[in-house]
C-alpha positions as CSV (number, residue, x, y, z in Angstrom):
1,X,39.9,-72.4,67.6
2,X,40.2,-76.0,67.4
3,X,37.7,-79.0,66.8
4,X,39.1,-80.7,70.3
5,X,38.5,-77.3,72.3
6,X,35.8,-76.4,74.9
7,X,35.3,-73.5,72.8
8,X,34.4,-75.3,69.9
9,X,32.7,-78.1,71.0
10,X,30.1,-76.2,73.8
11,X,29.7,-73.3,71.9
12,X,30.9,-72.8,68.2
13,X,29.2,-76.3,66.8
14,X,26.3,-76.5,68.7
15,X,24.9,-73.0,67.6
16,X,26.0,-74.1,64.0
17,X,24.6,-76.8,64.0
18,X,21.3,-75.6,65.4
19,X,21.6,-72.7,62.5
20,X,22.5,-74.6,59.8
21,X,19.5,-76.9,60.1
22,X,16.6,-74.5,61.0
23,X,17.7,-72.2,58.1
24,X,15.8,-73.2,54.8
25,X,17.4,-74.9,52.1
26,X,18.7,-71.3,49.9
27,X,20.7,-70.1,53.1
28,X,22.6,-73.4,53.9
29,X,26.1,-72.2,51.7
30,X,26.1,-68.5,53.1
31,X,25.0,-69.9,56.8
32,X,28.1,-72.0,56.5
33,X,30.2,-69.7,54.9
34,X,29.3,-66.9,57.7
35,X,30.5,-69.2,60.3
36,X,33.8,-70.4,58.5
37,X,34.6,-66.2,58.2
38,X,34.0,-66.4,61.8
39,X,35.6,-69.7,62.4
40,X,39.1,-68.7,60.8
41,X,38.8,-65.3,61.9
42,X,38.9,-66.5,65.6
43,X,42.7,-67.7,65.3
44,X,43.6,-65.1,62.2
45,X,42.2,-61.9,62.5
46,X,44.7,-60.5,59.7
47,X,45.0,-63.0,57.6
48,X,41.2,-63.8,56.7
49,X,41.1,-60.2,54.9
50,X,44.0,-61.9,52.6
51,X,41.9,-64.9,52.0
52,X,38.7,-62.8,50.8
53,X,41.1,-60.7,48.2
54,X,43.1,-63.3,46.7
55,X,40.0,-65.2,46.6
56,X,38.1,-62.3,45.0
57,X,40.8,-61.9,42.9
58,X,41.1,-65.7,41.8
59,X,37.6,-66.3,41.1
60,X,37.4,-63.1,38.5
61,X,41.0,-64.5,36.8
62,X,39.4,-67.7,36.5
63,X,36.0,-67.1,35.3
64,X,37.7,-64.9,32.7
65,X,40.1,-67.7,31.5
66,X,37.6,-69.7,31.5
67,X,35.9,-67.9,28.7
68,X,39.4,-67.0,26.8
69,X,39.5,-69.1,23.7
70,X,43.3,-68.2,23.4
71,X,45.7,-70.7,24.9
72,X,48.3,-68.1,25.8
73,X,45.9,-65.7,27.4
74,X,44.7,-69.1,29.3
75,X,47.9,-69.7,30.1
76,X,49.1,-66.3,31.3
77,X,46.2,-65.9,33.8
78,X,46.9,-69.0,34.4
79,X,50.6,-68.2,35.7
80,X,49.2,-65.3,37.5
81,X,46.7,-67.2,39.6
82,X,49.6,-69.5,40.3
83,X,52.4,-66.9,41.0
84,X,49.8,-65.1,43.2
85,X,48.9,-67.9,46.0
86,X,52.8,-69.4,45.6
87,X,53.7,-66.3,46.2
88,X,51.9,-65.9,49.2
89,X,53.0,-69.3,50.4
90,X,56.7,-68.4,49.9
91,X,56.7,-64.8,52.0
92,X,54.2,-66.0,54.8
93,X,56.1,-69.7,55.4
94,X,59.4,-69.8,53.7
95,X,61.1,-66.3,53.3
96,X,62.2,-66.3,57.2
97,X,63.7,-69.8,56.4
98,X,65.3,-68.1,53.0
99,X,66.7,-65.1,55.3
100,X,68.1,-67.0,57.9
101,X,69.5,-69.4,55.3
102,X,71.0,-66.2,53.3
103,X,72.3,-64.8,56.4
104,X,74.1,-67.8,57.5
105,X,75.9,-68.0,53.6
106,X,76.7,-64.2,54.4
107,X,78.5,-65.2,57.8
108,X,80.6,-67.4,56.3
109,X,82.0,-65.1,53.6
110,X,82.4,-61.9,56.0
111,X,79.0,-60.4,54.8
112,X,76.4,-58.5,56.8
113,X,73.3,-59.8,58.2
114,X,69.9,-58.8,55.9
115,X,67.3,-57.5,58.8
116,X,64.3,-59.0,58.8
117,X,61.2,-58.9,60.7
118,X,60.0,-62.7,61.3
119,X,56.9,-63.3,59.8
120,X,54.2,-65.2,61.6
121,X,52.6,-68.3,60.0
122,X,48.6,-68.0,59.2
123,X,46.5,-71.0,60.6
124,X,46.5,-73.4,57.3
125,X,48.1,-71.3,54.8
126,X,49.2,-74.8,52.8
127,X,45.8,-76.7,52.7
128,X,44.3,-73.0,51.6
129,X,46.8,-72.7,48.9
130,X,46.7,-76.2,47.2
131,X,43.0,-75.7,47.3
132,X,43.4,-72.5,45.5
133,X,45.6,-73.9,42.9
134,X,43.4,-76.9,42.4
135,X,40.8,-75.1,41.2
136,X,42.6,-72.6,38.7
137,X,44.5,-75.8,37.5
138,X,41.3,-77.9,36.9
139,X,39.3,-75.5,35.2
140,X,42.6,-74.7,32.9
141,X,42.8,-78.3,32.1
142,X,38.7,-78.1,31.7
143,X,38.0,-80.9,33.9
144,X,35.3,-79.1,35.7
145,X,33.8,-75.6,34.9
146,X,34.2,-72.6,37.3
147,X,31.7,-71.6,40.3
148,X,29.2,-69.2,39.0
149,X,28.6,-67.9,42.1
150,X,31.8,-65.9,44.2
151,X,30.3,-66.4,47.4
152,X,29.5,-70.9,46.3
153,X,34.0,-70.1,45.5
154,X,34.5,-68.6,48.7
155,X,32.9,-71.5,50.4
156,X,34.8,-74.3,48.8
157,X,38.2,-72.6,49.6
158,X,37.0,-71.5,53.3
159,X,34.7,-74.3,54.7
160,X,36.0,-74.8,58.0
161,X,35.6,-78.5,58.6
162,X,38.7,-78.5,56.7
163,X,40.4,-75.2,56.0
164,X,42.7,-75.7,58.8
165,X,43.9,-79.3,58.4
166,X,42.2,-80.3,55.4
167,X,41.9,-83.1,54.1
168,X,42.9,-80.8,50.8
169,X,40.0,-81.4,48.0
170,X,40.7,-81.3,45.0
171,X,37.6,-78.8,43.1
172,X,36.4,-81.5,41.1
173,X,35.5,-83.5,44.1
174,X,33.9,-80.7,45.5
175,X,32.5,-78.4,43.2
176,X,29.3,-80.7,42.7
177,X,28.6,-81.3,46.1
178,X,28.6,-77.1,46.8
179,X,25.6,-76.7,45.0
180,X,23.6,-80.0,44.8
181,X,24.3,-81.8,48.0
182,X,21.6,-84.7,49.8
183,X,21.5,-83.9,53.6
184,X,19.5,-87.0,55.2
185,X,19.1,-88.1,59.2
186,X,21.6,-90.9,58.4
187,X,24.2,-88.6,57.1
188,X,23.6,-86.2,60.2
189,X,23.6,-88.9,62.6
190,X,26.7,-90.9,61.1
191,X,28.6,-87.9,60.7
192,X,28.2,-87.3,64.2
193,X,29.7,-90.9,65.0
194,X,32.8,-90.1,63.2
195,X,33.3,-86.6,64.4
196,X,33.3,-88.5,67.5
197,X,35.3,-91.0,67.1
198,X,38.0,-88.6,65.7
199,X,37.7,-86.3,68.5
200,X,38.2,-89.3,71.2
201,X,41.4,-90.2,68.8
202,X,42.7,-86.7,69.5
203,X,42.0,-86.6,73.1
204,X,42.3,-89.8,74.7
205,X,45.4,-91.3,73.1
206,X,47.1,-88.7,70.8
207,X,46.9,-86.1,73.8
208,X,48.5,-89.2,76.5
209,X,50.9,-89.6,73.9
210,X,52.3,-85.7,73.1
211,X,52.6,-85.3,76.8
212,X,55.0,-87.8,77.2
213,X,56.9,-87.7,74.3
214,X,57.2,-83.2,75.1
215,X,58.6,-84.1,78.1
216,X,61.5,-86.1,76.7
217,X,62.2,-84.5,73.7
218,X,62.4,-81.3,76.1
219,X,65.3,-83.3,78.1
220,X,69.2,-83.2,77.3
221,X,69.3,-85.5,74.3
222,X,73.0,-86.3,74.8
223,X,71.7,-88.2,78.3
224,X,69.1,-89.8,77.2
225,X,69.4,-93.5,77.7
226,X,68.2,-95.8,74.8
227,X,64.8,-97.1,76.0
228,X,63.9,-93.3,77.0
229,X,64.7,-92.6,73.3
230,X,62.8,-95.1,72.0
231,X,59.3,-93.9,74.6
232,X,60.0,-91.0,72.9
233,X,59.7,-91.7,69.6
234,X,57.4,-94.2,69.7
235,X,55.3,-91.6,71.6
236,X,55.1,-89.3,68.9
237,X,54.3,-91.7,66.1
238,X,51.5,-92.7,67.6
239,X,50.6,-89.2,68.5
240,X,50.8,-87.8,65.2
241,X,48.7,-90.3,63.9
242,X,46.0,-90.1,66.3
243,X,46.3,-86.5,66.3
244,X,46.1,-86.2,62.5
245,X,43.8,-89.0,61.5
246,X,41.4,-87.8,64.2
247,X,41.1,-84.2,62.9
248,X,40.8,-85.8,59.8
249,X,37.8,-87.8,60.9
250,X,36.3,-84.8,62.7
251,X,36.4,-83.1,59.4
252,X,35.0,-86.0,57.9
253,X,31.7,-86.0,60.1
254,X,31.4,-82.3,60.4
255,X,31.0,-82.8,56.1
256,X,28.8,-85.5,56.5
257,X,26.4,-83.8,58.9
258,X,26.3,-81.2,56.0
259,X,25.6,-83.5,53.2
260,X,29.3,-83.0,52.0
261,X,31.3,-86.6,51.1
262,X,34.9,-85.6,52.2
263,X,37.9,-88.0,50.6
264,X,39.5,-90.7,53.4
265,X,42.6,-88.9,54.1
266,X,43.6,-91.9,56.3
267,X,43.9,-95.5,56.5
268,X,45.5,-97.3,58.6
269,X,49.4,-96.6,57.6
270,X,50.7,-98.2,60.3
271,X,50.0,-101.5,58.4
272,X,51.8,-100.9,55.2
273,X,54.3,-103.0,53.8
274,X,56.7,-100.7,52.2
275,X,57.2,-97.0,52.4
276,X,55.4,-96.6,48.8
277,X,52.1,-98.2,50.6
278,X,52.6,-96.3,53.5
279,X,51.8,-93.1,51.2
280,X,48.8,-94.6,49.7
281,X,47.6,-94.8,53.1
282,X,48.9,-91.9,54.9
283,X,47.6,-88.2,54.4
284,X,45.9,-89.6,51.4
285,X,44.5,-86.4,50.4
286,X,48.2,-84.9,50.1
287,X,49.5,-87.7,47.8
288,X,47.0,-87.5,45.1
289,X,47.1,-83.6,45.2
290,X,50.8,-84.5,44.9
291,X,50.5,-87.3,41.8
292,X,47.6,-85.1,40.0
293,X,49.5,-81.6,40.2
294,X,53.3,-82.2,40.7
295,X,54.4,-86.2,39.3
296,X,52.2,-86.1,36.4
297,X,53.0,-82.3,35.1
298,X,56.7,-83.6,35.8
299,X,56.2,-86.7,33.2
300,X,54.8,-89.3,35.8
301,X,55.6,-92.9,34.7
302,X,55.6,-91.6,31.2
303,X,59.0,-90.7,31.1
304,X,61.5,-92.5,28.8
305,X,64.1,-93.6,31.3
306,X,64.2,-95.1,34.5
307,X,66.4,-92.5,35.7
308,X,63.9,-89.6,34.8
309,X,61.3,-91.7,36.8
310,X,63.4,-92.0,40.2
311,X,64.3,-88.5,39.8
312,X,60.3,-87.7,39.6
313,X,59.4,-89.6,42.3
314,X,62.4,-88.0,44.8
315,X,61.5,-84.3,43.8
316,X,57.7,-84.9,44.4
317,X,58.5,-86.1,48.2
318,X,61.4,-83.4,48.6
319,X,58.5,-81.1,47.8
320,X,56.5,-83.0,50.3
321,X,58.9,-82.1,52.4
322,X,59.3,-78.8,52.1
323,X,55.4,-78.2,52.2
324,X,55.5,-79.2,55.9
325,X,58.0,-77.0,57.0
326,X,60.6,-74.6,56.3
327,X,63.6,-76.2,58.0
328,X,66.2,-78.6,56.4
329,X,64.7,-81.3,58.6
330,X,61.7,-81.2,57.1
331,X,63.9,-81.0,53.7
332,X,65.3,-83.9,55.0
333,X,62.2,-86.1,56.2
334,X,61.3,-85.7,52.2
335,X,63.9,-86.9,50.8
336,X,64.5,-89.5,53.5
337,X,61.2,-90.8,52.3
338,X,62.0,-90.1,48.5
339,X,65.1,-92.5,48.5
340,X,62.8,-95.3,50.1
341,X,60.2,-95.3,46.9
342,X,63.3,-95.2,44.6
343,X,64.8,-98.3,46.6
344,X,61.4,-100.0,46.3
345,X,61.0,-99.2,42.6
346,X,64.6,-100.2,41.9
347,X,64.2,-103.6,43.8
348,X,63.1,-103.6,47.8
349,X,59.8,-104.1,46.4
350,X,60.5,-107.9,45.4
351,X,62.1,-108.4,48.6
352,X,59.3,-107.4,50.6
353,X,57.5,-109.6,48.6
354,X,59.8,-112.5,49.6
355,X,60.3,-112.5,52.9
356,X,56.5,-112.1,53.3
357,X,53.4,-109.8,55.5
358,X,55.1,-109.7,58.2
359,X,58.7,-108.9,58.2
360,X,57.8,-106.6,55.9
361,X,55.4,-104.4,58.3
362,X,58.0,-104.4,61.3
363,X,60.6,-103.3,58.6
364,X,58.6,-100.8,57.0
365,X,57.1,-98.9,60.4
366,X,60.8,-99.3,61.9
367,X,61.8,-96.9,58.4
368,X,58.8,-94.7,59.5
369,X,59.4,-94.4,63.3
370,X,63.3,-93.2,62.4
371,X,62.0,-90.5,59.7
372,X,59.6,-89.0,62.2
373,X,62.7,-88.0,64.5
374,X,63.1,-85.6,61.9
375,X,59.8,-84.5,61.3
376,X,60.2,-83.8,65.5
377,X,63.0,-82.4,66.2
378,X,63.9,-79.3,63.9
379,X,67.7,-79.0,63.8
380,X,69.5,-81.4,62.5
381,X,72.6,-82.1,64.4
382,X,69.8,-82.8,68.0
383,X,68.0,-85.3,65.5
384,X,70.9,-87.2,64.6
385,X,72.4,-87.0,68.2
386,X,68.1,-88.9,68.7
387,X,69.1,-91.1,66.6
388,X,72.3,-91.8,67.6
389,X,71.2,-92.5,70.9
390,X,68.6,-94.7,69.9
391,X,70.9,-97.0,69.0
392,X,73.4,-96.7,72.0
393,X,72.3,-99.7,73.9
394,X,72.2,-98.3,77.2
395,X,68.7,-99.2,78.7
396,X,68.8,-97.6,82.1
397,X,65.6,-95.3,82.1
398,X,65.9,-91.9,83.3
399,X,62.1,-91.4,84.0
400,X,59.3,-93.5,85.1
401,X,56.7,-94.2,83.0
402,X,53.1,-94.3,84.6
403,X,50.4,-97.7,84.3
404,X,47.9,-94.8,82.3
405,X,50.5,-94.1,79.9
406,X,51.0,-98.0,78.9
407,X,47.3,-98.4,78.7
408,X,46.8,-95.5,76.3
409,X,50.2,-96.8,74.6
410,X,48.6,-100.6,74.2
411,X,45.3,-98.6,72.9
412,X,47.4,-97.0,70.4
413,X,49.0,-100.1,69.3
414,X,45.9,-101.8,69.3
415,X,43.9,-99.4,67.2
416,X,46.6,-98.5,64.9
417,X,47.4,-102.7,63.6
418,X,43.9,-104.1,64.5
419,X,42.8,-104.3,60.5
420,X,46.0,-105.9,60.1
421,X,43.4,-108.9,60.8
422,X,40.7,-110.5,59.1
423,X,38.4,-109.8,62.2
424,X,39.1,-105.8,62.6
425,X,39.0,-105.2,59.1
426,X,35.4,-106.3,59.5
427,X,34.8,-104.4,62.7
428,X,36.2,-101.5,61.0
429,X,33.6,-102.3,57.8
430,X,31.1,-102.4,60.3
431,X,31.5,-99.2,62.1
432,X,32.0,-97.1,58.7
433,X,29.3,-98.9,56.7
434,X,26.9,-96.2,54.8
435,X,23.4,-97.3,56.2
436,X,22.9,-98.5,59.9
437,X,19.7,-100.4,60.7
438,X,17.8,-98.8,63.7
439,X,19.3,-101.3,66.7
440,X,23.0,-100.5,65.4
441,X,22.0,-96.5,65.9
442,X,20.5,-97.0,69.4
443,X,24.2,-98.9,70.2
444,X,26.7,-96.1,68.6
445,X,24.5,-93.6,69.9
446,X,24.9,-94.9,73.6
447,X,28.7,-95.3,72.9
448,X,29.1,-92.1,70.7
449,X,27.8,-89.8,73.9
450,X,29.7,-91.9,76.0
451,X,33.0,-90.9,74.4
452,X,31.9,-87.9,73.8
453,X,31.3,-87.5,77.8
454,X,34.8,-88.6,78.6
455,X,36.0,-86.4,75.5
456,X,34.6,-83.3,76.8
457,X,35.7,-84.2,80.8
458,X,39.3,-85.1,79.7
459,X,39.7,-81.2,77.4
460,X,38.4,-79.2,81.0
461,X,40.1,-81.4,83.4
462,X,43.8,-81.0,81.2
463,X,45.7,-77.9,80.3
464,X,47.1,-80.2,77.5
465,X,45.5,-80.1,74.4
466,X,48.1,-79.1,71.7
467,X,47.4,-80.2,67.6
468,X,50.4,-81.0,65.5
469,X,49.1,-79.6,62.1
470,X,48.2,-76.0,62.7
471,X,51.6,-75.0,61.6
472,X,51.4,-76.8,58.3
């Protein structure tokens, strides 16, 4: 079940909803938590009885290091927690990439073939796995005290505004807001204008987008002429982004109509300047789960060499990589985007800085367009051939192109470098501003149903309605 379906949308949130806010305040977190079971146990029938153990088995582990003066009983419970949920992620998302990897060495040297029955991936088995880590690793380091309550533990990890896409949260973010949490008419109404606005992201232009750029990375890459490429490509940049940011968004409201203050997992990367900007805006949530439990515990900045620093900074994005997916392109997307922040920390930085704003955006989101043809295209050889014939100069289009897929292409252009500018920056302040007087209400409410309207029409009327980050 996803936020964008019919099934979701007519039936799933609306009896939530109507739940959640008759029920009196003690019944809120197990009302929730009921419906996230539910929720999760809609796509992963299997899986959600592995989520309730290793969450049963995490929340007794850390309430019991918690209370363990010894550091190295802290530390081995600690390194059980860990080696538990790792260990999950590993066998569920990466031992059919280790097999077929081990089997290909084999070939090679005359070896048999090790048989293996692939594995299928459960629905947000990465965001559910940081989040678990984040809170055995934060209560080591005794930033925040454990959850006395399992079930308040089961909710932070399940909650199903984000449990599928995230944004990931850290616990200290979180923990707070699970017990002592304001719920107000503003936040319910707000949070409905960016659940909204997320889900008309995902429907009206990331949707356009997918469809065209499926249809020509399905084609013959060898023929593809240059400006088909290029559609392409361009297709699916914007369509990840739209696709991404609006679940984010969605997940954002859905929290807010809660009382729950989600992190901005978003904002607006399509503007940055340099590829190290580009990660301060892009999938925030992912970078400073990144920084905060990979780069510092690595030696961060702190490190005595220059070297040591690079180094750092390359295996936290190969791992980056790797988290996405369990193929070398992915492997390669990482450290694509590694090399990049080394450049900049050796020296691009200061000639960004030189040849100004501009150049500098068209240079960086040129960098980011080429790197998503391996986030795309999973074998390596097809997404170098896509590259290759990106840069063929042959523009003699194989396809036509239709007027609504250049208007939902301009839209995408439009809403993804529009705060580039002084004047959307301030429409953007406007529309996410924390208290709206009542004339502002009546106008997004009018405009909020209205998109929701088209929303809803578009998702029954199309058979097209796939979302990018499920198989993270």
């Amino acid at each position: 079940m996803i936020f964008s379906s019919s099934l979701f949308l007519l039936y799933f949130l609306p009896i939530f909803l109507l739940t959640y806010f008759l029920v009196p305040k003690k019944l809120k977190n197990i009302t929730i938590l009921l419906f996230s079971i539910f929720f999760y146990s809609w796509g992963a029938p299997k899986f959600i009885f592995v989520i309730l153990g290793t969450t049963f088995l995490d929340f007794h582990l850390v309430k019991l290091m918690d209370k363990t003066k010894n550091e190295i009983h802290r530390k081995l419970m600690l390194t059980l927690s860990l080696s538990v949920n790792l260990g999950l992620l590993f066998y569920f998302k990466y031992s059919n990439f280790f097999i077929e990897n081990v089997n290909q060495a084999l070939s090679v040297y005359g070896g048999g073939e090790i048989h293996w029955t692939k594995l299928v991936l459960p629905i947000g088995i990465s965001f559910y796995t940081f989040e678990t880590i984040t809170y055995v690793v934060d209560v080591y380091r005794r930033i925040h005290k454990p959850l006395n309550n399992f079930w308040d533990y089961q909710l932070y990890i399940i909650l199903f505004p984000k449990l599928i896409a995230g944004p990931i949260i850290r616990y200290h973010d979180l923990a707070d807001q699970i017990t002592n949490r304001q719920e107000n008419a503003d936040n319910r109404l707000t949070g409905f204008y960016r659940f909204v606005l997320g889900l008309s992201k995902k429907v009206i232009i990331a949707n356009v987008m997918g469809e065209q750029a499926d249809k020509i990375f399905a084609m013959n890459i060898a023929e593809l002429d240059t400006y088909t490429a290029w559609i392409g490509i361009i297709s699916y940049t914007f369509q990840i982004y739209f696709d991404f940011s609006g679940y984010s968004d969605m997940a954002l409201g859905l929290g807010k109509m809660m009382g729950f203050k989600f992190p901005e997992n978003f904002n607006n990367p399509y503007i940055s300047q340099s590829i190290t900007e580009f990660w301060k805006r892009w999938h925030i949530s992912l970078g400073n789960w990144m920084r905060s439990y990979l780069y510092i515990p690595l030696g961060g900045n702190r490190v005595n060499s220059k070297s040591r620093l690079y180094i750092n900074l390359w295996l936290v994005f190969l791992a980056s990589g790797l988290w996405h997916g369990a193929s070398w392109s992915f492997v390669l997307w990482g450290a694509y985007h590694g090399i990049f922040l080394v450049l900049e920390r050796a020296f691009l930085l200061k000639v960004y800085e030189k040849i100004g704003k501009f150049p500098s955006t068209v240079i960086t989101f040129f960098f980011v367009v080429i790197g998503w043809v391996f986030f795309r295209i999973e074998n390596l050889s097809d997404g170098f051939l896509f590259v290759k014939r990106m840069f063929a100069f042959d523009f003699v289009p194989n396809i036509y192109f239709g007027t609504q897929y250049f208007t939902i292409l301009v839209l995408a252009i439009i809403f993804s470098f529009f705060v580039y500018f002084k004047f959307g920056q301030k429409i953007q302040d406007l529309i996410y501003h924390k208290e709206y007087p009542l004339s502002r209400h009546l106008l997004f409410s009018t405009l909020t149903l209205l998109l929701l309207l088209i929303s809803v029409s578009t998702i029954t009327s199309s058979g097209f309605n796939p979302f990018i980050y499920f198989r993270f």
